[in-house]
C-alpha positions, 0 to 999 in steps of 0.5 A: 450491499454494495452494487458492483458494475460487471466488467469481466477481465480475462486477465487473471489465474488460479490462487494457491491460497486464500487472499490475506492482503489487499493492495491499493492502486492508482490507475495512472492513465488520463482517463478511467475508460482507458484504465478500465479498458487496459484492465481487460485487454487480454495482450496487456496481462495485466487486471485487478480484482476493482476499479473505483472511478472518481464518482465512486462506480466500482466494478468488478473485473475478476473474482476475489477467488481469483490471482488477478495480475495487478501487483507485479514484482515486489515483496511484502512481509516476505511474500513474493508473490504478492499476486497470489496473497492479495486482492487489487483495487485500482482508483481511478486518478492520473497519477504522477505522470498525468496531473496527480491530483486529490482523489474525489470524495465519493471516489474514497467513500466507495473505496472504504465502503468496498475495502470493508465489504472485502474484509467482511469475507477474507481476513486481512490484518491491518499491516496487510492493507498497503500501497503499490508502492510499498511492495516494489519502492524501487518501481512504483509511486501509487496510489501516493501521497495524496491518497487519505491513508490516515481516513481510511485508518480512521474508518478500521482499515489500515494502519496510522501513527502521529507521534507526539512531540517529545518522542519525535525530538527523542530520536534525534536528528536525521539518517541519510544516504551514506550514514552508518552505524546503529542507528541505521542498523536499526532503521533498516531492521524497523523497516523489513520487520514492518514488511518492505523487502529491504534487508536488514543490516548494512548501511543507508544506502540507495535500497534504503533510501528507497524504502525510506522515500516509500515509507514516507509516501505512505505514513509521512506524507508531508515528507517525501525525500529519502531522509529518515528525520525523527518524524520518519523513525518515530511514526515507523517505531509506532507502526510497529507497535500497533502491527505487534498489538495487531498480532498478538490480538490475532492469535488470541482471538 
């Protein structure tokens, strides 16, 4: 049983549904007490469902039931309002802007213990358990780079793919801003068809690059500039493998 610290936000409205996403923050702010006291502050409009500090204390600021107002503008697998389809946590780190740094151990042994006790009342798919960044690419960096997606996969909850040599050296050499043809094509429709809101079609343009760089900020984090190197592409087509297997299993279930 996990104990949660009451820390009631106003900062949060009606659901159409029943939560089928959950989408990971970082807080971005020098401090966890002013993270958690912007999350409050009904002027900010702004909330989560938890904040996790960095000694792993979770509290609890709306309830699940409840659109808590974290995610903003972005799109995933379609889903516009993401508000309304996920469930928010917020971990607690200054991010980017403010000293980014490794996120503590008991920081992430609370999140993946919080992340399975969310799963265990809603069903959320793996390829539904994503970043900030992920959603809106042109806006956000968080929770980032440095956040152990891979152990947070390890422990059933998200998606991860390490490619074997030979597959990666199978895909050739780089895609980038400017290229055409089909194996951007290709690359563009991989990347909608996982959930980023890029279009499919078209060339590698700015959008692209942008999804790439998101893409790369989740699943190849050694790796963060745009270009899709066959490490990208070859970790991109078995995330597409294991979000297919994912569905079929689903609906057989």
């Amino acid at each position: 049983m996990i104990a949660f610290i009451d820390a009631p936000s106003p900062n949060f409205d009606a659901r159409r549904a029943p939560p089928d996403m959950l989408v990971l923050h970082y807080t971005g702010m020098q401090t966890g007490e002013a993270a958690l006291a912007r999350l409050r502050d009904p002027e900010a409009k702004v909330s989560a469902h938890y904040l996790v500090e960095e000694d792993g204390r979770i509290f609890q600021l709306a309830p699940e039931e409840r659109r808590a107002w974290h995610a903003g503008r972005g799109v995933w697998q379609g889903q516009d309002d993401c508000n309304a389809a996920s469930i928010g946590i917020e971990i607690v780190n200054p991010g980017h802007e403010f000293g980014y740094r490794d996120f503590p151990e008991d920081q992430v042994a609370a999140v993946i213990a919080l992340i399975g006790d969310i799963r265990s009342r809603w069903t959320i798919p793996d390829n539904r358990i994503i970043g900030h960044s992920d959603l809106a690419p042109d806006r956000k960096e968080d929770p980032g780079e440095r956040f152990p997606w891979k152990r947070l996969a390890e422990a059933g909850h998200g998606l991860w793919f390490e490619p074997a040599p030979e597959r990666i050296q199978a895909l050739g050499g780089l895609l980038q801003k400017g290229d055409q043809g089909i194996g951007v094509i290709v690359l563009r429709a991989g990347l909608h068809r996982l959930g980023y809101g890029l279009k499919p079609g078209g060339d590698y343009d700015a959008d692209a690059e942008t999804a790439v760089r998101a893409f790369q900020r989740h699943w190849r984090p050694s790796r963060i500039d745009g270009v899709a190197d066959g490490e990208t592409r070859a970790r991109l087509v078995g995330l597409l493998q294991l979000a297919s297997a994912e569905s079929v299993t689903g609906v057989l279930d």
